[in-house]
TORKOL-4160 file (C-alpha; in steps of 0.2 Angstrom, whole numbers, padded with zeros to 4 digits, m for minus):
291
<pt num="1" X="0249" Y="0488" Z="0585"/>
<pt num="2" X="0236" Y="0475" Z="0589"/>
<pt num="3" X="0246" Y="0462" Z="0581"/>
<pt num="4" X="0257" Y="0463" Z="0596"/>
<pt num="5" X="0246" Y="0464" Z="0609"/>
<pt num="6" X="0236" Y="0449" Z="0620"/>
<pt num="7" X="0221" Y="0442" Z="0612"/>
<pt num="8" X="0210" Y="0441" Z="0627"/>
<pt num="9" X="0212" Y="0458" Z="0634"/>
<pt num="10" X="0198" Y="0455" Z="0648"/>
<pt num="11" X="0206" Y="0439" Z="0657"/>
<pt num="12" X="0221" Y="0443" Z="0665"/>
<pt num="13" X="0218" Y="0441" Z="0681"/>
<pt num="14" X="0211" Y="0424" Z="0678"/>
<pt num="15" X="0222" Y="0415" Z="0664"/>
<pt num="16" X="0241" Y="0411" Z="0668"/>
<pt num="17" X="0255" Y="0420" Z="0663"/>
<pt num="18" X="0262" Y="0403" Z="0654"/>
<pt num="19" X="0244" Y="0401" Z="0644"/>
<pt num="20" X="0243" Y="0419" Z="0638"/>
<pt num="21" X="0238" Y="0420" Z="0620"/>
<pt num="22" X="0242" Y="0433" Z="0608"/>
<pt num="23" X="0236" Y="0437" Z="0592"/>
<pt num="24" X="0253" Y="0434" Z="0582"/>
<pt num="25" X="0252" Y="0415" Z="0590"/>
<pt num="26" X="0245" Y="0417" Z="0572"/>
<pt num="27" X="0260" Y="0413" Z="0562"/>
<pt num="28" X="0263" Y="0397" Z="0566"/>
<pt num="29" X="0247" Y="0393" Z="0553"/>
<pt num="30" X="0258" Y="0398" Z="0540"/>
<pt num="31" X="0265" Y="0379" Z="0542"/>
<pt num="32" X="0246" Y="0370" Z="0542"/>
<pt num="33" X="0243" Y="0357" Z="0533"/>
<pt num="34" X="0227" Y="0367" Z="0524"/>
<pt num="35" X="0234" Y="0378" Z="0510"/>
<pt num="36" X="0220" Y="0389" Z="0511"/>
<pt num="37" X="0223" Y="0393" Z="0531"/>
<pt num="38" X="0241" Y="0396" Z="0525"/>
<pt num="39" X="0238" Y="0408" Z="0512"/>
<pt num="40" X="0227" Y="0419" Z="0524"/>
<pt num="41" X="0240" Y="0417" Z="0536"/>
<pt num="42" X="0253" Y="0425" Z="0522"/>
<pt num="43" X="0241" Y="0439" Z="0518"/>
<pt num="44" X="0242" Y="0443" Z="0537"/>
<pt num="45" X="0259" Y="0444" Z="0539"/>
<pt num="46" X="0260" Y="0455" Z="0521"/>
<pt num="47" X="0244" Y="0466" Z="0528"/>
<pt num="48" X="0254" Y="0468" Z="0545"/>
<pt num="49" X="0271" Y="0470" Z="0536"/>
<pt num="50" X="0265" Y="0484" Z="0526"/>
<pt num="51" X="0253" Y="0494" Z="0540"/>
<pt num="52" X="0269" Y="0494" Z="0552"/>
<pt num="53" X="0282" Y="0499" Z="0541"/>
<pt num="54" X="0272" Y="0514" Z="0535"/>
<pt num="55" X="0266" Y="0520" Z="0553"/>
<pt num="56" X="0284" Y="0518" Z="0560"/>
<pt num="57" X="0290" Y="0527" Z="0546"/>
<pt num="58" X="0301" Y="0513" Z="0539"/>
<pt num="59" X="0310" Y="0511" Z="0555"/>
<pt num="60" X="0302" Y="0493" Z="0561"/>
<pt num="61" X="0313" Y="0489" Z="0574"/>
<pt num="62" X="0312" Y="0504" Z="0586"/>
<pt num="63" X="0296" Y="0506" Z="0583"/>
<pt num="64" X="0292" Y="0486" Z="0587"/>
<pt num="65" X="0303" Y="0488" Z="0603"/>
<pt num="66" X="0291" Y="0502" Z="0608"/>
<pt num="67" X="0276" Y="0495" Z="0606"/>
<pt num="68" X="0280" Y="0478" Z="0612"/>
<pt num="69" X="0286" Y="0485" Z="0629"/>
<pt num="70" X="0269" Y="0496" Z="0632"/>
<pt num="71" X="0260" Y="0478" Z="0629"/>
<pt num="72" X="0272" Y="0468" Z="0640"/>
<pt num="73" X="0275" Y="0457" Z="0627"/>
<pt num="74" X="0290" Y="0451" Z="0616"/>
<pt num="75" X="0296" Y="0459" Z="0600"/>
<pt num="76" X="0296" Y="0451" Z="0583"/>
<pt num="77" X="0309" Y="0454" Z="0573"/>
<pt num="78" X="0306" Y="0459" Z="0553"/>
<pt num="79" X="0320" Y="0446" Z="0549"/>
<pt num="80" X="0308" Y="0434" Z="0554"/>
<pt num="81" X="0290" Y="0439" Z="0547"/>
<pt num="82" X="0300" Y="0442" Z="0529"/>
<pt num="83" X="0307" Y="0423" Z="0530"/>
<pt num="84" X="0291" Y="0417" Z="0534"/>
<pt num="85" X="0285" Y="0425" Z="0517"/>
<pt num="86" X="0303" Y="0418" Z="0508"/>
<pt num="87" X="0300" Y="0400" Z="0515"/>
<pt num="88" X="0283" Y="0399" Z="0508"/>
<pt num="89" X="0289" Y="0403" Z="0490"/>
<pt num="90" X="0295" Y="0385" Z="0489"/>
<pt num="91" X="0274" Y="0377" Z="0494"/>
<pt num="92" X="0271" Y="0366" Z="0482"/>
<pt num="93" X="0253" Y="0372" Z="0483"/>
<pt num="94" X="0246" Y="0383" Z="0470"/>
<pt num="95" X="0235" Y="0391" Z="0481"/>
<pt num="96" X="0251" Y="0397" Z="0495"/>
<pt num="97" X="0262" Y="0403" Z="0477"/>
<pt num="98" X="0245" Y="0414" Z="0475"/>
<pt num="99" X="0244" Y="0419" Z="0492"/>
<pt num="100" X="0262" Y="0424" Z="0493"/>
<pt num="101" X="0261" Y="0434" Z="0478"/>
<pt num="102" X="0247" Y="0444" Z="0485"/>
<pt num="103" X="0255" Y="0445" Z="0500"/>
<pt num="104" X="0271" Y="0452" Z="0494"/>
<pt num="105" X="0260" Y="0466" Z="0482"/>
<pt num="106" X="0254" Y="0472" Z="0501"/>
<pt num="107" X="0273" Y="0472" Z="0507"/>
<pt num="108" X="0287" Y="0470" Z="0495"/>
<pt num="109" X="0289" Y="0489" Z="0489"/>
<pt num="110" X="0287" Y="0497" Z="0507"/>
<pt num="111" X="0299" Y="0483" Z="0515"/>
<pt num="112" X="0311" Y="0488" Z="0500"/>
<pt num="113" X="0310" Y="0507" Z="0503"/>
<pt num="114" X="0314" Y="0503" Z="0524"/>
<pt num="115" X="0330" Y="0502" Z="0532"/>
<pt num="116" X="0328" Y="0482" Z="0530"/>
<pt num="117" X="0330" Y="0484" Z="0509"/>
<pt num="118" X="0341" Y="0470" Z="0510"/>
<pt num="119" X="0328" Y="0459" Z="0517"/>
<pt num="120" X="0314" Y="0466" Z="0501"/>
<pt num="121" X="0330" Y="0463" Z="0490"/>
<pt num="122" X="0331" Y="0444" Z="0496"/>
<pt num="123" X="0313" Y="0442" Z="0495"/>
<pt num="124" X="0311" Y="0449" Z="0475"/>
<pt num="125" X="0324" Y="0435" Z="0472"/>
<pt num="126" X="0314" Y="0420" Z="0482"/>
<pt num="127" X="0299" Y="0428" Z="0474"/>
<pt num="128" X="0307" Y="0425" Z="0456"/>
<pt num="129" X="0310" Y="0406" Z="0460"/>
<pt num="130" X="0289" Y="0405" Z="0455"/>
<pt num="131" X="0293" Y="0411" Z="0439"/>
<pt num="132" X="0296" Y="0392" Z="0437"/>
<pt num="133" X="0276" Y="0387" Z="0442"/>
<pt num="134" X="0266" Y="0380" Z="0427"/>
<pt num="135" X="0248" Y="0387" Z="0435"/>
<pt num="136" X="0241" Y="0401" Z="0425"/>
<pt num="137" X="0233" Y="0410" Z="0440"/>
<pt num="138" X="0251" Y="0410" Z="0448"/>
<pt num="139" X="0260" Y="0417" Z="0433"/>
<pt num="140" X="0247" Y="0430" Z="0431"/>
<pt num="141" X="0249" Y="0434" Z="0450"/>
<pt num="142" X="0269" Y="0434" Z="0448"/>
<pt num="143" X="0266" Y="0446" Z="0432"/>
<pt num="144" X="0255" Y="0459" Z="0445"/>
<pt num="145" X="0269" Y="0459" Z="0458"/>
<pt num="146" X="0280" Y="0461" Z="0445"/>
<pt num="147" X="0273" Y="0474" Z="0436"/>
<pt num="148" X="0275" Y="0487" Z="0454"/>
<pt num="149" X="0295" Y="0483" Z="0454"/>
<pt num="150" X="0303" Y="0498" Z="0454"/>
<pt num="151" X="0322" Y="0495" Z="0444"/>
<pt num="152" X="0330" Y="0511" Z="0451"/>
<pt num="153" X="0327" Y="0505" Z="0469"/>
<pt num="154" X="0331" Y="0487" Z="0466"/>
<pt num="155" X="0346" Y="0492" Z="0455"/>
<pt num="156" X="0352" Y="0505" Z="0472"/>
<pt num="157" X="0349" Y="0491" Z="0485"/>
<pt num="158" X="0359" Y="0477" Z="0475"/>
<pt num="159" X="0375" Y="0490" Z="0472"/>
<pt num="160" X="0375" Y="0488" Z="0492"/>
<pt num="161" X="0372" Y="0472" Z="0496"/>
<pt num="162" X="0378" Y="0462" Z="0479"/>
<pt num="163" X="0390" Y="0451" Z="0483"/>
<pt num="164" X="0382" Y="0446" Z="0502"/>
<pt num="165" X="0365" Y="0442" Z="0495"/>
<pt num="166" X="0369" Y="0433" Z="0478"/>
<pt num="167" X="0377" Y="0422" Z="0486"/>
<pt num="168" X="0367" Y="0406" Z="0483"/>
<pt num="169" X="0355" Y="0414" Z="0471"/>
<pt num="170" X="0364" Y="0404" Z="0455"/>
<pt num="171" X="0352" Y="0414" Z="0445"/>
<pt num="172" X="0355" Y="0430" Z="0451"/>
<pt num="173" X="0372" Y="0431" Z="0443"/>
<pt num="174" X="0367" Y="0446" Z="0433"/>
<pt num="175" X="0356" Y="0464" Z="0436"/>
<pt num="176" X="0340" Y="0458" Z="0442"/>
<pt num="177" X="0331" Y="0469" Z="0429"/>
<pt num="178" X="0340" Y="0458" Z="0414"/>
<pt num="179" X="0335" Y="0442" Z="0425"/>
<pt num="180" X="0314" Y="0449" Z="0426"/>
<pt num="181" X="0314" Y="0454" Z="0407"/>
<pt num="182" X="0321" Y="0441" Z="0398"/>
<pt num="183" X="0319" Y="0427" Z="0411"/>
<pt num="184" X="0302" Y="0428" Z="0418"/>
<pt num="185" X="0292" Y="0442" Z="0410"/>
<pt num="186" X="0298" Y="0441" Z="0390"/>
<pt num="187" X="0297" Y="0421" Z="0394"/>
<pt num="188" X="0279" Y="0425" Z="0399"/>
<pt num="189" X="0273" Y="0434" Z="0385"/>
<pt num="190" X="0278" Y="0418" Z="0373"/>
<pt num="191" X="0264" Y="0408" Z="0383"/>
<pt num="192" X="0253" Y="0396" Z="0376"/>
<pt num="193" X="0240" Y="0402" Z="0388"/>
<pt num="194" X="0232" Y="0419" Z="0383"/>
<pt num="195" X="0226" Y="0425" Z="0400"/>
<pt num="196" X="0246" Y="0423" Z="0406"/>
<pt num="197" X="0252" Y="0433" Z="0387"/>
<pt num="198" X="0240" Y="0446" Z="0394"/>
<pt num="199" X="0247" Y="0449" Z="0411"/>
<pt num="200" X="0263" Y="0448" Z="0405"/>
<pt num="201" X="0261" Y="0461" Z="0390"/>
<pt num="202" X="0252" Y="0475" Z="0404"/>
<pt num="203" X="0266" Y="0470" Z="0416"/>
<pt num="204" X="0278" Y="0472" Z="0403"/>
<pt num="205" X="0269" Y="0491" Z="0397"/>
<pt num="206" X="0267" Y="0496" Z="0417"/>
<pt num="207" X="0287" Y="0491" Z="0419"/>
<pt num="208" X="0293" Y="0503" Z="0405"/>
<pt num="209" X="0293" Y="0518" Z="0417"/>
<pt num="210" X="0301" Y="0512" Z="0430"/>
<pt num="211" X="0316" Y="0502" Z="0420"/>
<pt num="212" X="0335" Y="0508" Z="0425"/>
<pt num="213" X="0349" Y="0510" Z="0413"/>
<pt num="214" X="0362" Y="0518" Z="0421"/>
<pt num="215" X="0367" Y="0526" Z="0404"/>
<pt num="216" X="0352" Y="0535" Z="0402"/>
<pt num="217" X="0351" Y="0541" Z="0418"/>
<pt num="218" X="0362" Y="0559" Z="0429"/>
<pt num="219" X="0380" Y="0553" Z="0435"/>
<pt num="220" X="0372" Y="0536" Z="0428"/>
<pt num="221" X="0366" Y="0531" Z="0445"/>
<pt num="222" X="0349" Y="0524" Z="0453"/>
<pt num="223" X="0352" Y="0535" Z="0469"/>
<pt num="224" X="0349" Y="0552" Z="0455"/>
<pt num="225" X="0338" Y="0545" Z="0446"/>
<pt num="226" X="0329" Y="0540" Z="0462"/>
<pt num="227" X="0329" Y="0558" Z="0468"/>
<pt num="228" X="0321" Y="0564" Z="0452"/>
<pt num="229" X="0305" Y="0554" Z="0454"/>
<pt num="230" X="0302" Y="0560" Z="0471"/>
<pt num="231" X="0306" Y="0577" Z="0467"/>
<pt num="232" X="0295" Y="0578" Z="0454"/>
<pt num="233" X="0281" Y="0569" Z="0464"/>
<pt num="234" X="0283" Y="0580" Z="0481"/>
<pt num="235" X="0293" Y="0595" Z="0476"/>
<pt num="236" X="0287" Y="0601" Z="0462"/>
<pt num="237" X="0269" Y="0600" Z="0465"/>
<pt num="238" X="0273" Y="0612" Z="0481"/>
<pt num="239" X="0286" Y="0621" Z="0470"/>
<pt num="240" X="0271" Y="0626" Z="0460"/>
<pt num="241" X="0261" Y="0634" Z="0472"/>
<pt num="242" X="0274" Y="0644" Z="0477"/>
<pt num="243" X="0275" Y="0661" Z="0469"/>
<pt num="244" X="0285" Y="0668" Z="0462"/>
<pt num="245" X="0299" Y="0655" Z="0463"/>
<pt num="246" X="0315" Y="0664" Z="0466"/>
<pt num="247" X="0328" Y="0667" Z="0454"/>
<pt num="248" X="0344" Y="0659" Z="0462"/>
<pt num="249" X="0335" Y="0643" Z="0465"/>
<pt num="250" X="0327" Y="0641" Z="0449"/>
<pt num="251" X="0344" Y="0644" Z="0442"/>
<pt num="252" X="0355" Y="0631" Z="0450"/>
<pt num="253" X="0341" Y="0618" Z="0449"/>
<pt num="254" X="0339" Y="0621" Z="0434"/>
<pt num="255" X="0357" Y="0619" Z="0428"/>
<pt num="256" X="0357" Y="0601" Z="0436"/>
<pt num="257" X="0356" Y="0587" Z="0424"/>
<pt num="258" X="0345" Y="0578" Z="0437"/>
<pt num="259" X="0329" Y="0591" Z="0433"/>
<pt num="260" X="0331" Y="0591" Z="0415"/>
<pt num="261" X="0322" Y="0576" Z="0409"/>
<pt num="262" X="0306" Y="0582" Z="0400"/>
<pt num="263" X="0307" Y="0582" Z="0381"/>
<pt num="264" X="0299" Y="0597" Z="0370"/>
<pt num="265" X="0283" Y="0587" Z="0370"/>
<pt num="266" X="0282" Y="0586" Z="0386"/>
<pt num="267" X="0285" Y="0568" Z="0387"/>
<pt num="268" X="0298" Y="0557" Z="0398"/>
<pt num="269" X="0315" Y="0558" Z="0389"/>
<pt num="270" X="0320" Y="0543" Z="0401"/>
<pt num="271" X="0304" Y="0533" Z="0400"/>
<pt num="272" X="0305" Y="0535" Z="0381"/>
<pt num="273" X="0323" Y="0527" Z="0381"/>
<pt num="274" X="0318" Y="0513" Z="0390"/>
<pt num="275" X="0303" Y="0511" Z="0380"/>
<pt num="276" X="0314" Y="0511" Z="0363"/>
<pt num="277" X="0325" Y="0497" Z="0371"/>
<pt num="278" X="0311" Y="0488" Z="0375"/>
<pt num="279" X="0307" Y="0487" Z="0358"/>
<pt num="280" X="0323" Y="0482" Z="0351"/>
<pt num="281" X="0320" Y="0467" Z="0362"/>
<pt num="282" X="0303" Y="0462" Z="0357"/>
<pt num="283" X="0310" Y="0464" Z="0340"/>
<pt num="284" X="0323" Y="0453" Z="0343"/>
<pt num="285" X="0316" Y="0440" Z="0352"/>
<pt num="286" X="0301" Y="0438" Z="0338"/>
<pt num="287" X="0315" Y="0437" Z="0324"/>
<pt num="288" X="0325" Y="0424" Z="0334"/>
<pt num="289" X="0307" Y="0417" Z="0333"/>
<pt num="290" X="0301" Y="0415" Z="0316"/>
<pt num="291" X="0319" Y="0409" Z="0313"/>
């Protein structure tokens, strides 16, 4: 909210409408000529991202609108605070590519899971174009962001929007998730710099999880297999606690495909998929290798 609102609060009656200042007059740092001021100036606009989306409930732009008109001040829109953060992906500082990276690790996954998706969907794609960077500290930033992508949610939001937003992405052509693996992540892990194999091996580990293959997955859709995780992560913990569970409902979830997912061990039949996959490529690529 403050981010909307005047910066002096206590000199209205003195200071001119036309030489109000207000604390987003901010962004315009994210163009100075000081990387360092530009980076703290991206971390705002992630910080401030993030904070607003989760207290309007992913619905920014009613939320905006509201607050801007109690402070008698202009709205910002979300199109604009995202491009910000997509401009600065092509700095040719080392320090702004960090600062960006950190800044979408605040952002990234909450502007994904808003009404705005497509706007978290363009900015995973500028967000790849660092993949190309030769500074260790920014590939290991690019493999922490990376590692916190979540393929069922990527995978639902390009279905939408495909052909609008891979329009001028030349490297987008395919799935994002085959584009992260084998172009960026599995092209990591071949570094000659340890602390980036590092990163890029945990990321690779932490990824495993939340990998989508739509043949693996209920009606082989994200949207399903989307559901799943938040059932199991809200539901059945309440489910639980609840006793005793009642028969008809038990039954019919039950008989869905969507709730059968846990193996006789216990473990994650879908996780376990992935995982073997994941292997088959490692395996390959290190044969391709050593040939």
């Amino acid at each position: 909210r403050l981010f909307f609102d005047r910066l002096f609060k206590g000199t209205e009656g003195g200071v001119k409408v036309e030489d109000e200042q207000y604390i987003r007059d901010l962004l315009p740092y994210v163009g100075h000529s000081d990387p360092q001021l530009r980076g703290q100036t991206l971390l705002l606009i992630g910080q401030m991202l993030k904070a607003s989306l989760i207290e309007s409930n992913y619905l920014y732009t009613d939320w905006c609108w509201r607050i801007c008109e109690e402070s008698n001040t202009d709205p910002v829109s979300i199109g604009y605070l995202a491009s910000l953060l997509s401009t600065s992906v092509s700095d040719d500082s080392s320090v702004t590519a960090r600062s960006i990276c950190q800044s979408a690790k605040l952002c990234l996954q909450e502007l994904c899971r808003s009404c705005h998706g497509n706007l978290g969907l363009t900015l995973t794609y500028d967000l790849l174009k660092l993949s190309s960077t030769t500074y260790w500290l920014v590939q290991v930033e690019l493999m922490e962001l990376i590692s916190g992508f979540d393929f069922k949610l990527l995978h639902y939001l390009e279905a939408r929007k495909v052909e609008e937003l891979k329009r001028g992405y030349t490297f987008m052509r395919e799935d994002i998730q085959r584009v992260v693996l084998e172009e960026v992540v599995l092209k990591l892990i071949g570094s000659e710099d340890g602390r980036v194999r590092t990163a890029a091996g945990e990321a690779l580990s932490k990824l495993v999880p939340k990998l989508f293959y739509p043949v693996d997955q209920p009606h082989q859709e994200s949207i399903s297999s989307l559901a799943k995780v938040h059932v199991s992560r809200y539901l059945d913990p309440v489910m639980r606690d609840l006793q005793p569970y009642t028969p008809a409902i038990t039954a019919t979830m039950e008989s869905l495909p969507v709730f059968q997912n846990r193996s006789s061990e216990g473990g994650c039949a879908f996780s376990e998929s992935a995982l073997s996959r994941m292997v088959s490529v490692l395996f390959d690529v290190m044969s391709n290798t050593m040939s």
